[in-house]
N, C-alpha and C positions, 0 to 999 in steps of 0.2 A: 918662121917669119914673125915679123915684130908689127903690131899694130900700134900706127900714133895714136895718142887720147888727150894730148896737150902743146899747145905750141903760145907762142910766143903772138900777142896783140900785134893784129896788123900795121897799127898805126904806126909810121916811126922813130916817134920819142917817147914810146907805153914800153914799161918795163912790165905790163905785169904776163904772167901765161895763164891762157885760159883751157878751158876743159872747154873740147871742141865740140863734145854736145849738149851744150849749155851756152856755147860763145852764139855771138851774132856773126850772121852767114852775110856776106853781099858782093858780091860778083867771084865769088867763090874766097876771098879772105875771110879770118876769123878777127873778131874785136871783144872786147871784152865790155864793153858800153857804147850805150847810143852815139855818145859822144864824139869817142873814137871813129866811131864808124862812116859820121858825116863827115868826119875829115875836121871836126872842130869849126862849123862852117859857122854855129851861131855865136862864132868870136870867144868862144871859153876856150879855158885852158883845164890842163888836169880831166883825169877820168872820175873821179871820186873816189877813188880806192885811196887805203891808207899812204903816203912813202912814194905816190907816183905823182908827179909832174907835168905828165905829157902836154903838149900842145903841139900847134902844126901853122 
């Protein structure tokens, strides 16, 4: 049996993958920053990671 340890930022324009027990949890997705997590609600873009762009 093969155990996940890494997936893919919930958000859906985050390229990055995170280590799930380090990522942020919230309604059972994983994110890789706050950011992401609110869904980009305080009008930012990008997570702050190197290469990544995301916004929502």
């Amino acid at each position: 049996m093969t155990t996940v340890t890494q997936m893919k930022c919930a958000c859906d324009d985050c390229l990055c993958i995170v280590d799930i027990s380090s990522a942020l949890q919230q309604e059972g997705q994983y994110y890789c920053s706050e950011t992401c997590a609110n869904g980009h609600s305080a009008g930012g873009s990008g997570c702050g990671h190197t290469g990544c762009n995301c916004h929502s």
